[in-house]
TORKOL-4160 file (C-alpha; in steps of 0.2 Angstrom, whole numbers, padded with zeros to 4 digits, m for minus):
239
<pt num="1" X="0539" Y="0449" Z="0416"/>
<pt num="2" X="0527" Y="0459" Z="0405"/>
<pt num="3" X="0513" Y="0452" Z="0393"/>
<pt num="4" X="0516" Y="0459" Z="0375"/>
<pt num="5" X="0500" Y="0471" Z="0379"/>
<pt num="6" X="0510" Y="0480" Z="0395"/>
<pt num="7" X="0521" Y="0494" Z="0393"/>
<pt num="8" X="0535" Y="0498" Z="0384"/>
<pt num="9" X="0551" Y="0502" Z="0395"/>
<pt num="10" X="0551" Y="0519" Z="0391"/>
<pt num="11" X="0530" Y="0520" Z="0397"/>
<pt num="12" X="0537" Y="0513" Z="0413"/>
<pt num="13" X="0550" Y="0527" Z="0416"/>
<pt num="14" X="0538" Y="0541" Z="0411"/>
<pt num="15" X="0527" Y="0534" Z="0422"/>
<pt num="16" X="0538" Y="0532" Z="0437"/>
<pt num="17" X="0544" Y="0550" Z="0435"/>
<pt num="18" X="0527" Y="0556" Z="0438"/>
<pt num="19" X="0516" Y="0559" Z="0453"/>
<pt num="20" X="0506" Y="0543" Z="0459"/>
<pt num="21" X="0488" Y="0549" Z="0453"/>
<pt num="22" X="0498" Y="0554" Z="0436"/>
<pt num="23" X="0509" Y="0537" Z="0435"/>
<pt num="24" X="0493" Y="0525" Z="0437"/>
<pt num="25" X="0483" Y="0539" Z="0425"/>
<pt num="26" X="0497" Y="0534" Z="0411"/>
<pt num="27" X="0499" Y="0517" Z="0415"/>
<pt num="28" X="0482" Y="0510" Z="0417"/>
<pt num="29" X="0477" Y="0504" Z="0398"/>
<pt num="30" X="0491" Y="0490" Z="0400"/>
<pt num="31" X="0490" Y="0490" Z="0416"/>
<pt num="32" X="0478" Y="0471" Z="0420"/>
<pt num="33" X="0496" Y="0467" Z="0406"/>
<pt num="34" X="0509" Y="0470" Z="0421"/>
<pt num="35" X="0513" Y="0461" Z="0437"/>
<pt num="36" X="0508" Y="0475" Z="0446"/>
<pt num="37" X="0491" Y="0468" Z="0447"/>
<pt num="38" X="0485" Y="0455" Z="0458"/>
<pt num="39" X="0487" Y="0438" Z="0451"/>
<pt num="40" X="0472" Y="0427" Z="0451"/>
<pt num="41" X="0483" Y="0413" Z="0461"/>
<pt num="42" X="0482" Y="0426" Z="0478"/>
<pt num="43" X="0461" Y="0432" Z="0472"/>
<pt num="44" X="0455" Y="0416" Z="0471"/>
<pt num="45" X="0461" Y="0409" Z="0489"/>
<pt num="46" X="0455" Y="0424" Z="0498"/>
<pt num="47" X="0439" Y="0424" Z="0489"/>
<pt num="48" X="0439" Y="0405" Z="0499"/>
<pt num="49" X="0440" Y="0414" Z="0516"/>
<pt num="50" X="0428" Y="0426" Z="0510"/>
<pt num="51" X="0415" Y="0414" Z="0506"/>
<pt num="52" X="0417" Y="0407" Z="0523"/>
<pt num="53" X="0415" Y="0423" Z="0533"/>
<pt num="54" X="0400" Y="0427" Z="0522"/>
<pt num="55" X="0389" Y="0431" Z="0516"/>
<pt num="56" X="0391" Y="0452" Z="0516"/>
<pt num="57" X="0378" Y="0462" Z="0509"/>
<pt num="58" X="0388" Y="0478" Z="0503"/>
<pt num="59" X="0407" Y="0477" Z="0499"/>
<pt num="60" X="0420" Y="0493" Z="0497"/>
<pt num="61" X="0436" Y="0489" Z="0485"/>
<pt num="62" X="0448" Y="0502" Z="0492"/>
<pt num="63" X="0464" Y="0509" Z="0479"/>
<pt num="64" X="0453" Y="0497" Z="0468"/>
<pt num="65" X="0463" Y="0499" Z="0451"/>
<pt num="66" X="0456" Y="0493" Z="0436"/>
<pt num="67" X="0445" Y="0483" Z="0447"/>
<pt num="68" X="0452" Y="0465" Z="0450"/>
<pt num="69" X="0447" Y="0466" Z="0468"/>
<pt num="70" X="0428" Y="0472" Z="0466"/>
<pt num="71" X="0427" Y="0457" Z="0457"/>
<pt num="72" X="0431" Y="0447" Z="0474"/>
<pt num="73" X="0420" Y="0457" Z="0481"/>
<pt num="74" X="0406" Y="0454" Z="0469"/>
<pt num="75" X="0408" Y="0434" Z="0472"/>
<pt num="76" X="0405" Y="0434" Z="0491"/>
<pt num="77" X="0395" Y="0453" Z="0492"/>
<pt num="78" X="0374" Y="0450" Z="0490"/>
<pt num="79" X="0366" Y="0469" Z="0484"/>
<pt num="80" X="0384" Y="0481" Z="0479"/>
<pt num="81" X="0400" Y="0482" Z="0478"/>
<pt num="82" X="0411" Y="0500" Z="0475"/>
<pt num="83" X="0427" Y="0503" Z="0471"/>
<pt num="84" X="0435" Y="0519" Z="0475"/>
<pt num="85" X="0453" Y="0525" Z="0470"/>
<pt num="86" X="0461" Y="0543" Z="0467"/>
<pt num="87" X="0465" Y="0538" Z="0446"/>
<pt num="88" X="0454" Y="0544" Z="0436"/>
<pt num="89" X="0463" Y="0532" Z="0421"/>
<pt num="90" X="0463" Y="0516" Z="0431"/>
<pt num="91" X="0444" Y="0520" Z="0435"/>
<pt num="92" X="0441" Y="0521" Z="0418"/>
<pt num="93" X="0449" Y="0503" Z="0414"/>
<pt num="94" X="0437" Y="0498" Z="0428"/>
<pt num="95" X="0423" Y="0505" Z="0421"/>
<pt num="96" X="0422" Y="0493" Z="0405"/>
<pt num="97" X="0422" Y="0478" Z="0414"/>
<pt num="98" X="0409" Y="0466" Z="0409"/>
<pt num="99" X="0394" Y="0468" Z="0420"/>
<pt num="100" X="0390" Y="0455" Z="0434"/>
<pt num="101" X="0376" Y="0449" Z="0444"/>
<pt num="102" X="0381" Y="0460" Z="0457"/>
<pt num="103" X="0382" Y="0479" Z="0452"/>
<pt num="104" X="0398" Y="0487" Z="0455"/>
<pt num="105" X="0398" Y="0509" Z="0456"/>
<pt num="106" X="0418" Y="0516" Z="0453"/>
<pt num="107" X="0420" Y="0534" Z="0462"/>
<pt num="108" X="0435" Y="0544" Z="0463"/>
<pt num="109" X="0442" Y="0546" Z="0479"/>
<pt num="110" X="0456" Y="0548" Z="0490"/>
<pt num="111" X="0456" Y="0533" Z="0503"/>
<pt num="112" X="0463" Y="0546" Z="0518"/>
<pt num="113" X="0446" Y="0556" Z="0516"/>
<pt num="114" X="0432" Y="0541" Z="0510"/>
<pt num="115" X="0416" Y="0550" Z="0503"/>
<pt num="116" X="0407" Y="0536" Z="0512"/>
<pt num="117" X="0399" Y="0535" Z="0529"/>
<pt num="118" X="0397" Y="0517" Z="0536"/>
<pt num="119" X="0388" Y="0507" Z="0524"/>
<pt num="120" X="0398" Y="0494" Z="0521"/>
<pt num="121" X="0401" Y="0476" Z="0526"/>
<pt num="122" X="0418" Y="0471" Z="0519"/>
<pt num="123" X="0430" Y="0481" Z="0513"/>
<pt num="124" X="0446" Y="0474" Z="0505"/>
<pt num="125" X="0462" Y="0480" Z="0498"/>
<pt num="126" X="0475" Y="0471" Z="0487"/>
<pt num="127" X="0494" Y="0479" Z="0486"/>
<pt num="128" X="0491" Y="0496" Z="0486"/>
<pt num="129" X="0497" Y="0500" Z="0506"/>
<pt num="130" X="0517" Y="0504" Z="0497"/>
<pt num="131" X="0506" Y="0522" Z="0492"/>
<pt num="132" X="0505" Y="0526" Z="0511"/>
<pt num="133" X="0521" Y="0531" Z="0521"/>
<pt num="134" X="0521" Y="0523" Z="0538"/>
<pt num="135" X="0515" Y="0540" Z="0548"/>
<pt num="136" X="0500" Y="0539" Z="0536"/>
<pt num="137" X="0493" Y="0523" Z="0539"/>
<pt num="138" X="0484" Y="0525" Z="0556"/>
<pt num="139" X="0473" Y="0540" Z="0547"/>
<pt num="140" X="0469" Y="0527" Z="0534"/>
<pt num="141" X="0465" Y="0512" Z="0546"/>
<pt num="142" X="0452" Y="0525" Z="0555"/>
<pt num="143" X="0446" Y="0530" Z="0538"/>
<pt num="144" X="0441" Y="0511" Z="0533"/>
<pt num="145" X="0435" Y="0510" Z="0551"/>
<pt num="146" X="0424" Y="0524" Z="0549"/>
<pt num="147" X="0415" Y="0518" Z="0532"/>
<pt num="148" X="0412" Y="0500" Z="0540"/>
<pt num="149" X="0396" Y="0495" Z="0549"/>
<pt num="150" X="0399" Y="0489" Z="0568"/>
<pt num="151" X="0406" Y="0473" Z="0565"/>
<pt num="152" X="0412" Y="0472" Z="0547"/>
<pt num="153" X="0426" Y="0466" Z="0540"/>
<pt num="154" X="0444" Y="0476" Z="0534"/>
<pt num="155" X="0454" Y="0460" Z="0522"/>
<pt num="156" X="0469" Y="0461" Z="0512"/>
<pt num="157" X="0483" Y="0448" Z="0510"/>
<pt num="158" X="0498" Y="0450" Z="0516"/>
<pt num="159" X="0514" Y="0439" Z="0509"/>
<pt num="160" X="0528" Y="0433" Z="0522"/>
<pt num="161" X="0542" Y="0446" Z="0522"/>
<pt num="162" X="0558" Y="0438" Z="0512"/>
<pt num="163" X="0571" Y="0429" Z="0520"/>
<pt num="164" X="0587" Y="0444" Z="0525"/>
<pt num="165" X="0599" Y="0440" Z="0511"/>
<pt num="166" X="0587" Y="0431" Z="0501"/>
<pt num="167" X="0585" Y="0434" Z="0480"/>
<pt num="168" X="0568" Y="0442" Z="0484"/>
<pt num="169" X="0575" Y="0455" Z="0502"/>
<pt num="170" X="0588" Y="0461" Z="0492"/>
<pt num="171" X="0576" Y="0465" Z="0476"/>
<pt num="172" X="0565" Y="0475" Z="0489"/>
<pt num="173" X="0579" Y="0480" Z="0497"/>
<pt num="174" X="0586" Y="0487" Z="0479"/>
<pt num="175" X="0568" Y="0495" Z="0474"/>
<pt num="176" X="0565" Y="0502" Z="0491"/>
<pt num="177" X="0583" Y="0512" Z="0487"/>
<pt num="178" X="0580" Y="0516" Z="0470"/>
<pt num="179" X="0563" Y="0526" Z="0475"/>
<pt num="180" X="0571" Y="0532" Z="0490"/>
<pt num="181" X="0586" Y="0541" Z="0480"/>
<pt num="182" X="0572" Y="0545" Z="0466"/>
<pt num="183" X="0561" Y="0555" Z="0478"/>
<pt num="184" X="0576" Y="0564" Z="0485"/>
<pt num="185" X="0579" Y="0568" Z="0466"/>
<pt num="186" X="0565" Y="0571" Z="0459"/>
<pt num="187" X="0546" Y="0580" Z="0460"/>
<pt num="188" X="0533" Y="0575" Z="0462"/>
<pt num="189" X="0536" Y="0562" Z="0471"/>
<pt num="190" X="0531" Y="0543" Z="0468"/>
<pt num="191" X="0527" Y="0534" Z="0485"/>
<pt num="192" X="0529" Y="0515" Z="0482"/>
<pt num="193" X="0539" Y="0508" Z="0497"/>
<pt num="194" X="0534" Y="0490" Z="0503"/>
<pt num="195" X="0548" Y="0485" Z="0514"/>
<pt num="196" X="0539" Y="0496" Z="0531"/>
<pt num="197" X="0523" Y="0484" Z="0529"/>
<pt num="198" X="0527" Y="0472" Z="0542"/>
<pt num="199" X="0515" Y="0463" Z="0552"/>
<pt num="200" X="0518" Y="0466" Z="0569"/>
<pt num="201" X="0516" Y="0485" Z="0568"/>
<pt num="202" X="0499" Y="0483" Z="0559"/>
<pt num="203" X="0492" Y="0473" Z="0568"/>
<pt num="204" X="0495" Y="0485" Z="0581"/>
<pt num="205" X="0489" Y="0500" Z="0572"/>
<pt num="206" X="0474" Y="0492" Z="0566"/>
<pt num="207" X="0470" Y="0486" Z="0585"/>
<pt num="208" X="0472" Y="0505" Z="0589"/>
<pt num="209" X="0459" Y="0510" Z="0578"/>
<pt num="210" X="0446" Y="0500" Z="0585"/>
<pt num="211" X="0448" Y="0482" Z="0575"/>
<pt num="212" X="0449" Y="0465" Z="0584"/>
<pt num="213" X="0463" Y="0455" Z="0570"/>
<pt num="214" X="0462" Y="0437" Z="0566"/>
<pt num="215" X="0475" Y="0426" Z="0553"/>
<pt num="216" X="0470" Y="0414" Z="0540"/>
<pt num="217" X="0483" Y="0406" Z="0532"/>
<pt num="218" X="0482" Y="0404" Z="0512"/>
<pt num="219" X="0487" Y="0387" Z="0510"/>
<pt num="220" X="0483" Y="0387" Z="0489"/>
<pt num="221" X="0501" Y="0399" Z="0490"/>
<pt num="222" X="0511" Y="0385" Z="0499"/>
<pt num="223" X="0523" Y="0386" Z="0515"/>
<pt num="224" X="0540" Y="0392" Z="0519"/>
<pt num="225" X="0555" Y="0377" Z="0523"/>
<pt num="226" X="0550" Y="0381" Z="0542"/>
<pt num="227" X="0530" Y="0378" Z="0539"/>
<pt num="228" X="0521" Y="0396" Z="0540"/>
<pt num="229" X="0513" Y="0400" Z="0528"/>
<pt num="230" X="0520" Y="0410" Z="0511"/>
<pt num="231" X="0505" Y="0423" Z="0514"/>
<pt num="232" X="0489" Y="0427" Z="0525"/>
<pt num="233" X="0474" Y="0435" Z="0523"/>
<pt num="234" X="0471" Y="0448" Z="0538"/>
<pt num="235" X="0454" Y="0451" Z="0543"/>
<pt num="236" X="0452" Y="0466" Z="0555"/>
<pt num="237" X="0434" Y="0466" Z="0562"/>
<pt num="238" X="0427" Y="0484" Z="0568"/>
<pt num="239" X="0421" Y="0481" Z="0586"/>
């Protein structure tokens, strides 16, 4: 599950027992070694899309990491791409990529209050909505709206939600738990819960925050036994 170069099992548990800014401080030298980042299999077919609903002139990574998304951004984005998250660590990782043709700024940042007024023509995001609690996304879906120019684009991927009963429902099922029971135990608390990331509601929130929402089916990540699609991008256009 983890490259030689990721973290020990007892770095994991250090890390999960502290806050989320904390946790991604301690974890972020191995952490382009763990499967928490986004594989290059889901990058490279939304980068497809991208290039299709291009090109963008300035592009806005949110939760960015150690980077992995600003560098989607830097294949369909013409003059600047920025990545903003709230550890300090991981934007440090980011920080000593290689350079590109496009420059990329990193800033520090807490994606419920963006320093950024609307200067941006794409912004995307890659696994990072588990951080917000369900009451805190509609203040983060105005946030993104607020920092986009009339008519830019909010992206992310977003994978079909398991089967009930299947291996992969009752693993989420298992780690949505296990932090639950953590976070009743334990302070600070660490906010990871992807199970509440369902489609229909959204879609909905996103609409209520001023975005028109449009589907685009991955194909590169194959189909289900029923023929939908293993995972979509989204792509919210600000009216």
């Amino acid at each position: 599950m983890f490259a030689p170069q990721g973290p020990t099992l007892r770095e994991l548990a250090v890390q999960a027992l502290s806050s989320v800014e904390h946790g991604y401080d301690l974890l972020a030298p191995t952490f382009d070694h763990t499967p928490f980042r986004t594989p290059d299999a889901v990058l490279a077919p939304v980068t497809r899309v991208l290039r299709r609903l291009g090109p963008f002139d300035t592009g806005l990574d949110l939760c960015c990491g150690t980077g992995a998304g600003a560098e989607v951004l830097q294949e369909v984005c013409r003059e600047q791409v920025t990545g903003v998250d709230v550890s300090t660590g991981m934007l440090d990782v980011a920080r000593r990529r290689p350079p590109a043709s496009v420059p990329a700024h990193w800033v520090r940042g807490d994606a419920l209050a963006l320093p950024f007024g609307p200067v941006f023509d794409l912004v995307v995001s890659f696994g990072a909505f588990g951080h917000f609690l369900p009451s805190q996304r509609p203040e983060l879906f105005a946030q993104v709206h607020e920092v986009l120019r009339p008519g830019g684009r909010f992206a992310f991927p977003l994978p079909a939600p398991a089967r009930p009963g299947s291996l992969g429902h009752l693993a989420m099922l298992g780690f949505d738990t296990v932090m639950r029971v953590r976070n009743a135990l334990w302070r600070p608390p660490f906010v990871m819960y992807y199970r509440g990331f369902r489609l229909g509601d959204v879609t909905a929130e996103l609409s209520a925050a001023g975005f028109a929402v449009e589907l685009y089916a991955l194909d590169e990540l194959g189909r289900r036994p029923d023929g939908s699609p293993r995972c979509r991008m989204l792509v919210a256009t600000r009216h």
